[in-house]
DRENNU-91162 format. One line per 10 residues: number of its first residue (from 1); their letters; for each residue x, y, z of C-alpha. Coordinates in pm, 1 decimal, padded with zeros to 6 digits, always signed. Each point is the difference from the previous one (the first is absolute). Last residue first. Layout:
NUM) A) X,Y,Z  ...
! end
This chain:
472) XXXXXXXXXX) +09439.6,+09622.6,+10868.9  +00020.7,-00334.5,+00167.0  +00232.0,-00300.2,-00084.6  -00101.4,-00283.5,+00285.4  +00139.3,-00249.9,-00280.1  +00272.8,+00150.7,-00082.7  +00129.4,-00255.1,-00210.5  +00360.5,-00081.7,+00098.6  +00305.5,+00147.7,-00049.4  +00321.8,-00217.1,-00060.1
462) XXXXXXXXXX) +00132.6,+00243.2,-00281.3  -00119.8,+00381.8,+00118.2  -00270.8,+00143.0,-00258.5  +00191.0,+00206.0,-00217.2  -00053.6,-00250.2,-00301.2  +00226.5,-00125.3,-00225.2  +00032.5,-00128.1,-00398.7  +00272.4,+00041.2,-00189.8  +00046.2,+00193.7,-00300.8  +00210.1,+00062.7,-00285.2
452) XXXXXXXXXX) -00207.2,-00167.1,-00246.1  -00379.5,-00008.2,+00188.2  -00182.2,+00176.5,-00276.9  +00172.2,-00222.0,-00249.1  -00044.5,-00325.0,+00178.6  -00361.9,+00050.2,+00034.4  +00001.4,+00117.1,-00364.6  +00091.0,-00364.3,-00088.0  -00213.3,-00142.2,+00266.1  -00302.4,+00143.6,-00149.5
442) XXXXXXXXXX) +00155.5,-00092.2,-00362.4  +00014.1,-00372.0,+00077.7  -00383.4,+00003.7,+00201.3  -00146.4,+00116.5,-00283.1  +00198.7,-00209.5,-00218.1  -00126.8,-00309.2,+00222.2  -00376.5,+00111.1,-00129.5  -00304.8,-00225.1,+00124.5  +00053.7,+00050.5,+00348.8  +00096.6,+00401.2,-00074.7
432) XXXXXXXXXX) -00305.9,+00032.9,-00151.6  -00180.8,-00137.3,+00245.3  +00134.2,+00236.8,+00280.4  -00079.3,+00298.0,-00232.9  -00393.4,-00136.3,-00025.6  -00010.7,-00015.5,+00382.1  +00187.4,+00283.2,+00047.5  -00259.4,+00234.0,-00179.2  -00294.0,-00196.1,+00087.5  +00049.2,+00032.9,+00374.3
422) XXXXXXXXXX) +00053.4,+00362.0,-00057.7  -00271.1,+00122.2,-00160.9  -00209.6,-00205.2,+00212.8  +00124.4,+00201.3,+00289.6  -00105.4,+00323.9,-00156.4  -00358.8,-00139.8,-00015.5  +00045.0,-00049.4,+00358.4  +00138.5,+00308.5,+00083.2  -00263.0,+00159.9,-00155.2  -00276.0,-00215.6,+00180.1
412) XXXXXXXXXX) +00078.1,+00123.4,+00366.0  +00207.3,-00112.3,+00270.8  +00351.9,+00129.9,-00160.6  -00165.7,+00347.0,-00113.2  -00029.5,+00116.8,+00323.6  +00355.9,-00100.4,+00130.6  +00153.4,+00217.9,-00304.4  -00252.7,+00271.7,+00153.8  +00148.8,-00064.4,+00376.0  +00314.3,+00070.7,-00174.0
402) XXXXXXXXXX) +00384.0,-00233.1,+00000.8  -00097.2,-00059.6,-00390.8  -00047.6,+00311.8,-00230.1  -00399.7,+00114.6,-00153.1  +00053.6,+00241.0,-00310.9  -00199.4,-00248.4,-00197.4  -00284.3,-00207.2,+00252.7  +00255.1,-00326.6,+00122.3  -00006.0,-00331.1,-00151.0  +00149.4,+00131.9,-00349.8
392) XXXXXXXXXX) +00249.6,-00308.1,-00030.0  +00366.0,+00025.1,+00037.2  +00260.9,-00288.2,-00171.4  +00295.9,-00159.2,+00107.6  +00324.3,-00174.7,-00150.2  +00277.8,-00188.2,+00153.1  +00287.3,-00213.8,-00126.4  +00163.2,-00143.8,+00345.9  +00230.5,+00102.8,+00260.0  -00003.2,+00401.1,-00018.7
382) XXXXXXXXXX) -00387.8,-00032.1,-00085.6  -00041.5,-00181.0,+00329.1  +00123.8,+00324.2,+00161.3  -00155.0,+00237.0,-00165.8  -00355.8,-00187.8,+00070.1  +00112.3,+00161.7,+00371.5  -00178.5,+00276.7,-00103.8  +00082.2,+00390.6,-00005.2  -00259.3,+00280.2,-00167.1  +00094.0,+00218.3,-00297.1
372) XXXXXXXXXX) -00094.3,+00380.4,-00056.1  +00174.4,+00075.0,-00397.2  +00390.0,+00131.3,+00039.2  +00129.0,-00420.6,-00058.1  -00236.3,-00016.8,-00309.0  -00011.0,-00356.0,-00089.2  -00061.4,-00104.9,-00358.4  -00297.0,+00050.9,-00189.4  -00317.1,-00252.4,-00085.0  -00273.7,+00202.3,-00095.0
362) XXXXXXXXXX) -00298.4,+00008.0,+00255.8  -00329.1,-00188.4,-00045.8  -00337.1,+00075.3,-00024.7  -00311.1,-00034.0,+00158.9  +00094.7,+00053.0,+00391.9  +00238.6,+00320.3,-00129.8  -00326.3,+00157.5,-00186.6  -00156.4,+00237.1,+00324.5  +00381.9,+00181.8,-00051.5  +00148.7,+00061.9,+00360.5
352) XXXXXXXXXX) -00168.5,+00214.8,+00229.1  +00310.8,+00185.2,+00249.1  -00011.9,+00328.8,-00182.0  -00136.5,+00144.4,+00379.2  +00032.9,-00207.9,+00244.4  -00219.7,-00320.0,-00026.0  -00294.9,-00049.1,+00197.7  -00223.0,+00098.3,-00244.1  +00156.3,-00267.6,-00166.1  -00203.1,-00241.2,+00193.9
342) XXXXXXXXXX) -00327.1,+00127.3,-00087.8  +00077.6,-00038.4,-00396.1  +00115.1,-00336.5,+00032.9  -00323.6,-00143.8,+00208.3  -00193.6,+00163.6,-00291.8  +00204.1,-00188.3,-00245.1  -00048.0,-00320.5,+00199.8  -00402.5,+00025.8,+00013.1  -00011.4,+00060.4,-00391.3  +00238.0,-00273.9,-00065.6
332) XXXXXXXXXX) +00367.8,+00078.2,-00092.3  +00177.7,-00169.8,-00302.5  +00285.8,-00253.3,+00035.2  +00334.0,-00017.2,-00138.1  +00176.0,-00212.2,-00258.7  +00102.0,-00383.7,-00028.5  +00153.5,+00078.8,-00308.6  +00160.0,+00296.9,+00106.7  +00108.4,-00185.0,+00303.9  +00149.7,-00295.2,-00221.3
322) XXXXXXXXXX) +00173.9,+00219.7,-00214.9  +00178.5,+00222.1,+00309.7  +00079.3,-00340.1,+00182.2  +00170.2,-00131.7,-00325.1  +00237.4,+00314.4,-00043.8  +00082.7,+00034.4,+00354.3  +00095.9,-00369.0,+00010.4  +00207.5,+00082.5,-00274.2  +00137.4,+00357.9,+00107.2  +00105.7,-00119.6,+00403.0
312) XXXXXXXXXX) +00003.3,+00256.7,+00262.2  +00151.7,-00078.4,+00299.2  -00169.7,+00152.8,+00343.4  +00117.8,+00226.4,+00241.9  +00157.8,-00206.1,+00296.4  -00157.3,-00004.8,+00357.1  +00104.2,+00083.1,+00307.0  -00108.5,-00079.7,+00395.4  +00030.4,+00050.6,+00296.4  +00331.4,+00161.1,+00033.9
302) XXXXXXXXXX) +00113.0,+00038.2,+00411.7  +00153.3,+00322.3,+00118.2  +00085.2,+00031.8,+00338.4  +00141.9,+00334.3,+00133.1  +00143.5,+00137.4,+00328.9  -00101.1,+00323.3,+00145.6  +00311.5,+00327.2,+00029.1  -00285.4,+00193.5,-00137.5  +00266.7,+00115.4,-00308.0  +00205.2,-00325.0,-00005.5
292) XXXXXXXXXX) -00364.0,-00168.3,-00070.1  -00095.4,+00226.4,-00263.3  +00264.0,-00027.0,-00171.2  -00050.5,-00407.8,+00004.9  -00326.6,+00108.9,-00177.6  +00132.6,+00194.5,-00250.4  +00275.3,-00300.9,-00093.6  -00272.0,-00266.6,+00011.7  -00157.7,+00221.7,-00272.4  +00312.2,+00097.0,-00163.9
282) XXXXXXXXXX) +00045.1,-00378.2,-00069.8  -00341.9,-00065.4,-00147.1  +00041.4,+00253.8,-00255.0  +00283.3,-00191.7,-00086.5  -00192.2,-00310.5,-00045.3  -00254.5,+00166.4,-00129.4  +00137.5,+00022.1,-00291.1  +00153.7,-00334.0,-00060.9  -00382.2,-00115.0,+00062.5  -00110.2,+00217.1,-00281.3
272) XXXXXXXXXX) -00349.8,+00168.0,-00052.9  +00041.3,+00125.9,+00329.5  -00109.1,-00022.2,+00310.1  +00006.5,+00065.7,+00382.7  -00237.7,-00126.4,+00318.0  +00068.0,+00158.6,+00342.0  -00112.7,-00081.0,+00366.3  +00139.8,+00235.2,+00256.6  +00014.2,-00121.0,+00358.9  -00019.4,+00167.4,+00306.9
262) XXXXXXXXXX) +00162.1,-00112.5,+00336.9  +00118.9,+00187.0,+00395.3  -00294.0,+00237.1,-00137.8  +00103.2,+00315.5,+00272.8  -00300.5,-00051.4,+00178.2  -00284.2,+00299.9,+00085.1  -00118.5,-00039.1,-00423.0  -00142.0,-00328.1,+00096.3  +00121.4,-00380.1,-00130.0  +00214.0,+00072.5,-00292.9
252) XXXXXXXXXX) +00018.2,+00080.9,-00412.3  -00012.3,-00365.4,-00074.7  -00107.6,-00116.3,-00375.9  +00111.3,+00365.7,-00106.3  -00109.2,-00024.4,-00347.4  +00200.3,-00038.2,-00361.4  +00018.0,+00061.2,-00315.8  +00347.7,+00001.4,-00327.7  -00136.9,+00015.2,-00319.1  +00258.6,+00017.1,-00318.7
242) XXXXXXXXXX) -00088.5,+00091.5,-00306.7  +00156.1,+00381.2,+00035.0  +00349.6,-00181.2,+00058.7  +00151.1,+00070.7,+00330.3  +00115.9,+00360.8,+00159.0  -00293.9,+00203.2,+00073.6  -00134.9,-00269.0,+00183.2  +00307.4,+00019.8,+00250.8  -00133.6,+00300.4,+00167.8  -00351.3,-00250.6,+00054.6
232) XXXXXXXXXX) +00209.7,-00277.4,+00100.7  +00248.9,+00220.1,+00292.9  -00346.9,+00130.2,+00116.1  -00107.8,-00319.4,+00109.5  +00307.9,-00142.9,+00142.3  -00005.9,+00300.3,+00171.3  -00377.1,-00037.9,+00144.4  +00061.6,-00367.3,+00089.7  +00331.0,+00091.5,+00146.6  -00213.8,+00272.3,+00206.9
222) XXXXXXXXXX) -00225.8,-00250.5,+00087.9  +00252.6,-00242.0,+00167.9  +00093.3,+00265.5,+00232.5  +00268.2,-00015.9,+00227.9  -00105.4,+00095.8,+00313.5  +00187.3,+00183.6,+00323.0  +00002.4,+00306.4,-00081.9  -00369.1,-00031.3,-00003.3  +00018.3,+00000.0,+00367.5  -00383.7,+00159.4,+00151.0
212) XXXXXXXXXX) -00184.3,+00086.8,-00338.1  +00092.1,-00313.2,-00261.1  +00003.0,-00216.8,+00312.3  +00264.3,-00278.3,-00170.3  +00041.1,-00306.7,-00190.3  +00310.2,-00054.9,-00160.9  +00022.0,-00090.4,-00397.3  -00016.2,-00298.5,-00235.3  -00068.6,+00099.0,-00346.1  -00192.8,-00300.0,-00189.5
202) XXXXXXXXXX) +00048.6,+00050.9,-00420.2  -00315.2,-00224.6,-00132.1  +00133.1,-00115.4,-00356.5  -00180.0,+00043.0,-00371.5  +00205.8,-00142.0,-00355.3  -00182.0,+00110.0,-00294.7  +00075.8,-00093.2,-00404.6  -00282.0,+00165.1,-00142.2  -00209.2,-00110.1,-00298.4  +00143.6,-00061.9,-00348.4
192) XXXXXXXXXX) -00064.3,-00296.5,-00205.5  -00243.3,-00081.8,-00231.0  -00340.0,+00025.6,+00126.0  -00215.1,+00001.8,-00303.0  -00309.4,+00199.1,-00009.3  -00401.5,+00042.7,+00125.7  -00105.0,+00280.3,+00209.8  -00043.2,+00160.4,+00411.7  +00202.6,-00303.0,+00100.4  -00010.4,-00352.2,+00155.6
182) XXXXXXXXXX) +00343.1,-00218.6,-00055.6  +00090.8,-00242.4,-00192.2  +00250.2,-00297.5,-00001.5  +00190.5,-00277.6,-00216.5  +00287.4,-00208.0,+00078.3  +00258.2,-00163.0,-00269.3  +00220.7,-00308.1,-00022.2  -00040.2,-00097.0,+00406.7  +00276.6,-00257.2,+00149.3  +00138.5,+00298.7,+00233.1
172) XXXXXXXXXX) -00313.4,+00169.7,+00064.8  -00047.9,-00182.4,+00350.3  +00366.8,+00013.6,+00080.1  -00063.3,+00080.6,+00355.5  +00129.0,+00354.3,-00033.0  -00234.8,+00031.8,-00283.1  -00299.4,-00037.8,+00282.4  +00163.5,+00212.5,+00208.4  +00029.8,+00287.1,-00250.2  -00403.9,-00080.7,-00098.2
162) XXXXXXXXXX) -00146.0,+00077.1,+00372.9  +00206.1,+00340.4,+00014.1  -00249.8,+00118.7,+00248.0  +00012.7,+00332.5,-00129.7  -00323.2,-00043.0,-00149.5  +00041.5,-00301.6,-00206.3  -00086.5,-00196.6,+00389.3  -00074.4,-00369.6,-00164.1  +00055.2,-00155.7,-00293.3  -00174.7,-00285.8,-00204.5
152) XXXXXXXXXX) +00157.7,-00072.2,-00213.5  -00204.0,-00229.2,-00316.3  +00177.2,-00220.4,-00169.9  -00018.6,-00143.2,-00339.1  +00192.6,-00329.9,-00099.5  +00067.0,-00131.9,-00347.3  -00186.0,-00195.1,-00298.4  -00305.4,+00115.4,-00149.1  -00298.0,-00289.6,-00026.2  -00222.2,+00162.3,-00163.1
142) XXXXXXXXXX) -00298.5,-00027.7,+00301.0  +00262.0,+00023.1,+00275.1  +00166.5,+00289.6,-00153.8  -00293.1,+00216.5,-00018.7  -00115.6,-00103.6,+00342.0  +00349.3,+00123.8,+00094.1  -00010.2,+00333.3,-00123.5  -00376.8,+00064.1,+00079.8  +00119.3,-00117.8,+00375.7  +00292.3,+00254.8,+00019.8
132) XXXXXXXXXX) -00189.1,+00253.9,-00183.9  -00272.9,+00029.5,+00276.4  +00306.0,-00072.7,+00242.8  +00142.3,+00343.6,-00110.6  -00308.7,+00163.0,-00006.2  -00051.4,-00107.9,+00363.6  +00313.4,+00117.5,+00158.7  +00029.0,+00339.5,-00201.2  -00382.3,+00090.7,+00065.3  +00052.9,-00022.5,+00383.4
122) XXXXXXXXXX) +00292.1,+00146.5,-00046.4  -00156.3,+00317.6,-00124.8  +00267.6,+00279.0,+00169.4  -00275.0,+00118.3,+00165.8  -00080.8,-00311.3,+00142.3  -00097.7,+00116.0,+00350.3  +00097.7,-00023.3,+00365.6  -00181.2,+00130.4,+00313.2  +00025.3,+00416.4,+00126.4  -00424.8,-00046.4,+00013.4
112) XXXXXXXXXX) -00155.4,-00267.4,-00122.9  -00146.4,-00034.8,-00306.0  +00125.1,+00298.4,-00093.8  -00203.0,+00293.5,-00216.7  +00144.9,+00257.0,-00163.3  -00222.5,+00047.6,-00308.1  -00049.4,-00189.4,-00339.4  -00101.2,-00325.9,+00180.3  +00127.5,-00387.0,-00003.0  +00034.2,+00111.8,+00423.9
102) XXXXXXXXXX) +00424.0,+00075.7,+00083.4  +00224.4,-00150.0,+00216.2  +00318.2,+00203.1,-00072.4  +00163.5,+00014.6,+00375.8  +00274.3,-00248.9,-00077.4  +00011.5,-00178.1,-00354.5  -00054.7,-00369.3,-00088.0  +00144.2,-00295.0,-00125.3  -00086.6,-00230.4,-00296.9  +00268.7,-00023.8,-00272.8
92) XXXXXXXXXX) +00049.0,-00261.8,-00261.5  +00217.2,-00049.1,-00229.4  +00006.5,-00217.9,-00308.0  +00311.1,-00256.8,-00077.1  +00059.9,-00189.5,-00343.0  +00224.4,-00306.7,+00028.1  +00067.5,-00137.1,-00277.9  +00066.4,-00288.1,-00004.7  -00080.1,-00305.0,+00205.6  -00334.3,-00079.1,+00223.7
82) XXXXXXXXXX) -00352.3,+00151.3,+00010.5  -00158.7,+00222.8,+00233.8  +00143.2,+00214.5,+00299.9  -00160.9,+00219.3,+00281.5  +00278.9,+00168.2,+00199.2  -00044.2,+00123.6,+00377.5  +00032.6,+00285.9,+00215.8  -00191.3,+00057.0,+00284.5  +00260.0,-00142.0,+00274.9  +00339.6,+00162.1,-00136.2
72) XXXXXXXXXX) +00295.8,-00196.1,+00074.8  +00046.2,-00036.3,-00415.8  -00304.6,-00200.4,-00038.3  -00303.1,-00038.1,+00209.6  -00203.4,-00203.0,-00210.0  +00094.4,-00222.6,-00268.1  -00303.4,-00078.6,-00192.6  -00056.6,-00239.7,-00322.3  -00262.3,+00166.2,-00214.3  -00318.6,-00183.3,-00118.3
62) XXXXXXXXXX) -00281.1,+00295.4,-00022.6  -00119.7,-00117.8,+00374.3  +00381.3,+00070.1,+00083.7  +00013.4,+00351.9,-00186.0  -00360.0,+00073.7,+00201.0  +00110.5,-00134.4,+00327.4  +00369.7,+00167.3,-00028.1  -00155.9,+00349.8,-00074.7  -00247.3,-00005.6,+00284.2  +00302.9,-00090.8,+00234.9
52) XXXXXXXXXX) +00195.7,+00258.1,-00091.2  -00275.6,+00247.4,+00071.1  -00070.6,-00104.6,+00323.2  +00306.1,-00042.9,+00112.6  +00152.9,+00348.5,-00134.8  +00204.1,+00054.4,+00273.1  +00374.6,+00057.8,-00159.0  -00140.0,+00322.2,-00191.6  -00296.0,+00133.3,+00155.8  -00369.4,-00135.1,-00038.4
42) XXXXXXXXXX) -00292.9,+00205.9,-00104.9  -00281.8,-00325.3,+00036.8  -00228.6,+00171.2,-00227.8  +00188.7,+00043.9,-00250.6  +00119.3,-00287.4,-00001.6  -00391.2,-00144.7,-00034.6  -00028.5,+00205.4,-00308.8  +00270.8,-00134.5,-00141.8  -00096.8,-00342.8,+00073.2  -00339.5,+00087.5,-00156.0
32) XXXXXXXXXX) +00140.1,+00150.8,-00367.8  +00205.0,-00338.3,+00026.6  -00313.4,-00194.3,+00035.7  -00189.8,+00148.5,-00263.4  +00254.2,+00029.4,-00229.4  +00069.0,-00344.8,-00069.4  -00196.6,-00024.3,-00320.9  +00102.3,+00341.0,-00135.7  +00392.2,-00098.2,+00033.9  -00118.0,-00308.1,-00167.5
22) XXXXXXXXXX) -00119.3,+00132.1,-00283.9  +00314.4,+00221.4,-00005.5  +00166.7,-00304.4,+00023.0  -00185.4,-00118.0,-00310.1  +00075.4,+00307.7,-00193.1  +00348.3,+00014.1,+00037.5  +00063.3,-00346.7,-00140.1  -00250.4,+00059.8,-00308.3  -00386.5,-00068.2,+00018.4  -00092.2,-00328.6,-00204.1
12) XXXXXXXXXX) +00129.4,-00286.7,+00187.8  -00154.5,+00165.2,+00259.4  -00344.3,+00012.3,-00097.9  +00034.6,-00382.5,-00164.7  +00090.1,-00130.0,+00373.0  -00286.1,+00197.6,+00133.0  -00254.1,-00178.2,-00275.2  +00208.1,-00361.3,+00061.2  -00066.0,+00019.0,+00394.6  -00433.8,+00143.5,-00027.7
2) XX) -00079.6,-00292.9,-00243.1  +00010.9,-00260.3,+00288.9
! end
C-alpha cells in the first residue's frame, strides 16, 4: 500500500518533460517490438494489414478510440484520446519498400530474395510515433491535461499519397498543430523543405507489327517511350539545378520480333516549389505528346500522385529544436559501433558520415532549397495545418533511406535507440503545446504568414480515389 504514494511522490518531483520521458522508457519495450515485428512483415503502401492492425491493438489496449479505415483507404486509421481543445495530431507511417528486404546485418543480405524492406525506416516511424502517442496521453491522464491527441495513422507515404486523401476528407481540418519524424543518418529539426513531386505513368498506344517481315506497317509505342525519354534528359539542361526529374520504362514490349503495339513511361518530378514544378510539369506532358506526333502512337498520361513541399514554421521550430537538445542523442555500444564500421565499408567512397551524429544534435537552420531533399506527402498536411518534424540518427552516419543498408539498420538496435529519440522528442513538444495556448497562437500566426498569398492544391486529379492496387 506504500508502493502508490512513493511513485506518486517520484513524479511529483521530476519536471513535465522528465516524466514522459520516464514514460517513453517505460513503454519502450513494446514499441521497440512492434517495430521490429513491421519490419518483419515488409508491407507496401495501401496493404499494410498486418502492420496496421498491430498498431491499432497496442494504441487501443493503451486507451485510444479507433476509427479504422478512413479516408477510402482500408489500413488507415486514427487513434484519438481525450475530448475538446486542442487538438494536437502525431503521424504515423508504416509501409514498406519494394525489393529492399534486407537481414539486421552489415552486408547484403535479403531475407528473401527481390521481397520488400523498410529502408526508408517505417517500421521505426509507425511505432515511435505511437511510443510517444501513449507516453503523451498517459501523461495527460495522470495530470489531468485538457484537449485531444491523435495519432494518424497513414498508409502508402511512398508515392502512395496515403496523407493527400486523408486531408481531402477533412481529417486535418479541426487539428491546431501536427507533429512528425522521420528516420535519418543524425539527429535535427525538420523544418520545412523537402520536395514538392508530382509522378504519372505516360501509356503510348501504338500498332503491332512483324518488326522483320512488314515493319512499315507498326507504329511503335517504344520509340515514343524512347523520345519522350530523350526529349527529358535534353530538357534537363534547361530547369532549375534543384530540380530532379527520374523515370523507368514500366513497359518497353512483349519480344523484340513485335513492333510494341504499347509501352509506358513512368516518371516522378520535383522541386523545392510546387509552382515550379508546375511548369516543369507542363513541358513534360508537352515532350511526351511530341513524341507521340513523331511515332504517329497515341498517348495516355495519368498523374499518380503529388505531394506538396512542406511549410516551415519558426516557433514550433524553435520549441522542437530545445526539446531535442534536451532530450539528446544516444551513444553506440561496443557491438553496435562495430556493426557501424562494417556497414560503411559499403559506402562509396566519402560516403561515412561523422561516428558523433547519433550523440549529438544538429543546429537548427533554415531550409536549403540547393541541399539533396526527399518528397513526402507530410507537405501536404503541413499546407492545411501548423506542422513541424524532427529526424533521429536511426541509420549508421553516411547511411540514406530507399538502401538495403537504411533497411539494415531499421531491424537492429540503432534504429531503435534512434526511435526513442524521437518518441521523446514529440512527445515532450506535444505537451508543451497542451499546456501553452500561446504556443499554439504564434504557430498559427506564422502559419498564416507562410501561407499569405497562397492557396492550397494538389496535382492529383479532384474526384480521384486511393489507389489502392498502387504498385511501383
Amino acid at each position: 500500500m506504500l508502493l502508490l504514494p512513493v511513485l506518486g511522490i517520484v513524479a511529483a518531483a521530476q519536471s513535465p518533460h522528465q516524466q514522459i520521458e520516464s514514460l517513453v522508457d517505460r513503454h519502450s519495450v513494446q514499441y521497440i517490438q512492434a517495430s521490429k515485428t513491421i519490419w518483419e512483415y515488409a508491407e507496401l503502401g495501401y496493404h499494410e494489414d498486418k502492420s496496421s492492425a498491430l498498431l491499432q491493438r497496442d494504441l487501443k489496449d493503451a486507451g485510444f478510440r479507433i476509427e479504422a479505415g478512413v479516408a477510402d483507404e482500408p489500413t488507415a486509421f486514427i487513434a484519438t484520446y481525450g475530448q475538446g481543445s486542442p487538438i494536437i495530431a502525431i503521424l504515423g507511417e508504416f509501409d514498406a519498400l519494394p525489393g529492399l528486404s534486407q537481414a539486421a546485418v552489415p552486408d547484403r543480405n535479403p531475407v528473401a530474395a527481390a521481397a520488400p524492406g523498410h529502408g526508408c525506416g517505417h517500421n521505426l516511424l509507425g511505432s515511435g510515433a505511437a511510443l510517444a502517442s501513449v507516453a503523451l496521453k498517459e501523461y495527460m491522464e495522470t495530470n489531468r491535461v485538457a484537449g485531444t491527441l491523435r495519432y494518424y495513422g497513414t498508409p502508402a507515404e511512398e508515392g502512395g499519397d496515403g496523407k493527400v486523401y486523408m486531408v481531402r476528407a477533412g481529417l486535418f481540418r479541426d487539428v491546431d498543430v501536427a507533429l512528425h519524424w522521420h528516420p535519418a543518418d543524425r539527429n535535427a529539426v525538420f523544418n520545412g523543405g523537402a520536395l514538392a513531386i508530382t509522378s504519372a505513368k505516360f501509356l503510348f498506344h501504338g500498332i503491332a507489327a512483324h518488326a522483320a517481315f512488314a515493319p512499315e506497317r507498326g507504329r511503335s509505342a517504344l520509340d515514343a517511350v524512347m523520345l519522350m525519354g530523350t526529349g527529358v534528359e535534353f530538357m534537363r539542361e534547361h530547369v532549375p539545378s534543384n530540380t530532379r526529374i527520374h523515370y523507368i520504362v514500366s513497359n518497353g514490349g512483349a519480344a523484340p520480333n513485335i513492333v510494341p503495339d504499347t509501352a509506358e513511361l513512368f516518371l516522378y518530378a520535383r522541386s523545392p516549389s510546387l509552382d515550379t514544378l508546375d511548369g516543369i510539369w507542363g513541358r513534360i506532358v508537352k515532350i511526351g505528346q511530341g513524341a507521340a506526333m513523331m511515332t504517329e502512337t497515341t498517348l495516355d498520361a495519368k498523374i499518380l500522385g503529388s505531394d506538396n513541399n512542406i511549410v516551415a514554421n519558426e516557433p514550433l521550430a524553435r520549441v522542437a529544436q530545445k526539446n531535442l537538445v534536451e532530450v539528446g542523442g544516444f551513444r553506440y555500444s561496443a557491438d553496435e559501433k562495430h556493426f557501424a564500421e562494417e556497414l560503411q565499408k559499403s559506402l562509396p567512397p566519402g560516403g561515412a558520415g561523422d561516428p558523433g551524429w547519433a550523440s549529438s544534435v544538429q543546429p537548427l537552420r533554415p531550409f536549403n532549397p540547393n541541399e539533396p531533399a526527399a518528397s513526402t506527402d507530410v507537405g501536404d498536411v503541413s499546407w492545411n495545418v501548423p506542422t513541424i518534424g524532427v529526424v533521429a540518427a536511426t541509420f549508421v552516419p553516411g547511411v540514406v533511406a530507399h538502401t538495403w543498408q537504411a533497411a539494415a539498420c531499421a531491424g537492429m538496435s540503432i534504429g531503435q535507440k534512434g526511435m526513442l529519440v524521437a518518441a521523446k522528442a514529440l512527445a515532450v513538444t506535444g505537451a508543451d503545446l497542451f499546456s501553452n495556448p500561446q504556443l499554439i497562437q504564434d504557430a498559427k500566426k506564422d502559419f498564416a504568414r507562410q501561407m499569405l498569398g497562397k492557396t492550397y492544391k494538389s496535382e492529383i486529379p479532384a474526384g480521384q480515389k486511393p489507389p489502392l492496387d498502387y504498385r511501383f
